[in-house]
N, C-alpha and C positions, 0 to 999 in steps of 0.2 A: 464495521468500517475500520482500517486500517492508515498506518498513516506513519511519514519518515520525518525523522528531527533536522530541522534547518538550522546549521548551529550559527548562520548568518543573524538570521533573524528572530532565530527562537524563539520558534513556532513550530507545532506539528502541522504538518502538510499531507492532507489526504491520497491517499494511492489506489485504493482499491476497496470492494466489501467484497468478502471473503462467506462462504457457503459450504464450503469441500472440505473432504481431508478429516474431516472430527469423526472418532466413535461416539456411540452414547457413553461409553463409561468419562471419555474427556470432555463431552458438552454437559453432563452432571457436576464435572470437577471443575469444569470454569463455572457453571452457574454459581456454583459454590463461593468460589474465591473472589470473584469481581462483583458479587452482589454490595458488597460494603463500600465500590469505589463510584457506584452510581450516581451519577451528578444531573440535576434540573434541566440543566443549557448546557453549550458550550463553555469552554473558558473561550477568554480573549487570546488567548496564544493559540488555537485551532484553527490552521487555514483551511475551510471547505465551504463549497458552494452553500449557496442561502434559497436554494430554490427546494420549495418545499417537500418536493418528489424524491430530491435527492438525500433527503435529512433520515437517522436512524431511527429507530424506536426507542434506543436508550445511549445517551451517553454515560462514558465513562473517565476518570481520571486516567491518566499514562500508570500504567502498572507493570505492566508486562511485556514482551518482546516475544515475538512468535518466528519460527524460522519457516520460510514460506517457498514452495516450488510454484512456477510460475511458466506458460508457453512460449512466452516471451513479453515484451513491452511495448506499450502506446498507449499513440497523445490521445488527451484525452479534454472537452472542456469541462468536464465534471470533477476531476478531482485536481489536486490543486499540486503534485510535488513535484519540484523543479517546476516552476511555472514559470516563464520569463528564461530560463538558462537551455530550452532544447526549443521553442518555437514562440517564433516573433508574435503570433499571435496572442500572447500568453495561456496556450493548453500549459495541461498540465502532463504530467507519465502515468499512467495506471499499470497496473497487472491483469496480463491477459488469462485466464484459467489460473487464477490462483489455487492453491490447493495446501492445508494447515497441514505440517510435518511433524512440529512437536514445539513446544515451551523450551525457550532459552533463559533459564535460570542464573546462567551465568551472566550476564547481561542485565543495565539498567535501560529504562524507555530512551534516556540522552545518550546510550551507547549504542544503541541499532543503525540500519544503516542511514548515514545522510541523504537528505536532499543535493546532495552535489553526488554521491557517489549514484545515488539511481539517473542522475543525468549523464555519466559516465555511462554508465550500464547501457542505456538509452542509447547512447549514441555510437557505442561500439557495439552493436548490433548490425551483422552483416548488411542486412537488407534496408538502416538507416546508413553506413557508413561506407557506399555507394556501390554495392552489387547490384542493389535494384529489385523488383519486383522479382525475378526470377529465381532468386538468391533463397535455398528451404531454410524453413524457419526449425527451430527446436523439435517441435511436435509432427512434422508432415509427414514424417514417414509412419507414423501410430496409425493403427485400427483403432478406430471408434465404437 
């Protein structure tokens, strides 16, 4: 599970669980490095749903930053970023096909991108920022 810094409220706010994109030589190298940062619970600064279905198998402390390709964005009532700044309902934004690029080393967990800049993101998206259904998204012209 994945998740953007709200520097409002300083909290990580959930966005997406993420599946794709890892070799095994890089899911041997994260098992490696984030086995020390593995925590019981949540912290109290983790904003994500509480329904059981949606919870991980393991938390972790903020460590790292991943740089992430993505289909495009949407609401979502499961995860939690920008919740309240893109729909009255309070969804949240997720990542649609997310897909892992690579470790951003240069980067701390409070320097990744905001919860305000994926509501940005969100909403300058053609097909939110009023083209409409008709309006191709990122991905529609790919073969599957």
């Amino acid at each position: 599970m994945l998740a953007c810094y709200n520097t409002s409220t300083e909290t990580y706010e959930t966005i997406c669980n993420i599946g794709t994109g890892f070799s095994e030589e890089v899911l041997i190298a994260l098992h490696k490095s984030l086995s020390p940062f593995i925590i019981e619970k949540p912290k109290p600064f983790y904003s994500h749903s509480h329904v059981p279905k949606d919870q991980p198998d393991v938390w972790f402390e903020p460590q790292v930053v991943w740089e992430i390709l993505c289909a495009d964005l949407t609401l979502s009532p499961r995860y939690k970023a920008a919740a309240g700044n893109v729909d009255s309902g309070g969804k949240g934004v997720s990542l649609r096909f997310p897909r892992f690029v690579r470790e951003r080393d240069d980067k701390k967990p409070g320097q990744a991108t905001t919860a305000r800049q994926v509501a940005e993101l969100y909403k300058a998206q053609d097909s939110v920022g009023g083209k409409g259904k008709d309006a191709k998204g990122v991905d529609d012209d790919w073969d599957y």
